[in-house]
C-alpha positions as semicolon CSV with decimal commas, in nm:
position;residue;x (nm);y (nm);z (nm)
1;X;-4,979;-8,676;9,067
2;X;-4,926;-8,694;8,673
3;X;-4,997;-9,052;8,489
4;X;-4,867;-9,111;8,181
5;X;-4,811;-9,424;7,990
6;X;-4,860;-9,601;8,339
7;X;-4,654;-9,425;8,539
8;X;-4,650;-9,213;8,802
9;X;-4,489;-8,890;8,863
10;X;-4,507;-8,591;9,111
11;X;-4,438;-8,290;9,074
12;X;-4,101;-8,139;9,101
13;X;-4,111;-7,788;8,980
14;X;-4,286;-7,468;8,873
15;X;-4,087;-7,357;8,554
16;X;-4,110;-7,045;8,348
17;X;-4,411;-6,977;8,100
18;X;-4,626;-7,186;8,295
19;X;-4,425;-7,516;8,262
20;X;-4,421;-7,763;8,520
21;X;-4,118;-8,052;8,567
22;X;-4,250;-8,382;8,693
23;X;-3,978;-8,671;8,822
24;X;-4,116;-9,047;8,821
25;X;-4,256;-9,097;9,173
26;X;-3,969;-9,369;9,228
27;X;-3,650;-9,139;9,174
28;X;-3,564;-9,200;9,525
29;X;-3,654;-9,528;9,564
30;X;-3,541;-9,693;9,227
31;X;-3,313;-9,393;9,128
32;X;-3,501;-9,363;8,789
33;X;-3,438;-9,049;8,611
34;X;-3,723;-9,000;8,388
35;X;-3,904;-8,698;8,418
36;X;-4,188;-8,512;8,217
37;X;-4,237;-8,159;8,141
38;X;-4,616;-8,039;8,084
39;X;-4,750;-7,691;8,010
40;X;-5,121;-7,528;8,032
41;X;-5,385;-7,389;8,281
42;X;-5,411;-7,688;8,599
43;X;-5,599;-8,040;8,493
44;X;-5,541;-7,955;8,142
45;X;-5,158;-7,984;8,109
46;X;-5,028;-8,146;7,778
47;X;-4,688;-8,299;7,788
48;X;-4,417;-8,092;7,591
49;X;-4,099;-8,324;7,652
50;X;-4,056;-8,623;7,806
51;X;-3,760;-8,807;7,855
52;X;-3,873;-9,191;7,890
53;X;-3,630;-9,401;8,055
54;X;-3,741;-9,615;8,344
55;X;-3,549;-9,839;8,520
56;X;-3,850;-10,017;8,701
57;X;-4,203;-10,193;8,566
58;X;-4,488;-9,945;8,651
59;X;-4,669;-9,923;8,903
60;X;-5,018;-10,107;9,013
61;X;-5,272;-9,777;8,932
62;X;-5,647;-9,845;8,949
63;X;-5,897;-9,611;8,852
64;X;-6,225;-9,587;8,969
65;X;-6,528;-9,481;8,769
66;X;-6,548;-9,136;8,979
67;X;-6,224;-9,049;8,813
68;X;-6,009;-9,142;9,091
69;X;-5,685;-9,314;9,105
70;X;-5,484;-9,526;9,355
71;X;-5,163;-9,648;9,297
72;X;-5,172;-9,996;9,496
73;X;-4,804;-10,112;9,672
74;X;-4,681;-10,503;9,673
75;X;-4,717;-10,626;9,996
């Protein structure tokens, strides 16, 4: 999982030169399209294009002080 300005995103694909392609973790639900590209060894990715256009608020992420996140679901 990749956050980033909120969101959520998984990942999609390994690209060439050690790029990855992330989608928003709602593209199937919501049908939003935006998706992230990030390059660099694992855990240390920086973000080399993103295109930003969400159709849906972001999701409800808490982190907790041992550096792990859950993303919490209405109910």
């Amino acid at each position: 999982m990749l956050l980033h300005r909120g969101y959520t995103f998984r990942l999609k694909n390994n690209l060439a030169h050690g790029r990855k392609q992330w989608y928003c973790s709602s593209r199937l639900t919501s049908r939003c399209l935006a998706d992230v590209n990030t390059e660099g060894p694992e855990g240390y990715e920086r973000i080399v294009r993103s295109r930003f256009a969400h159709n849906h608020a972001p999701p409800n992420v808490r982190r907790f002080a041992d550096g792990r996140y859950v993303v919490r679901t209405p109910h």
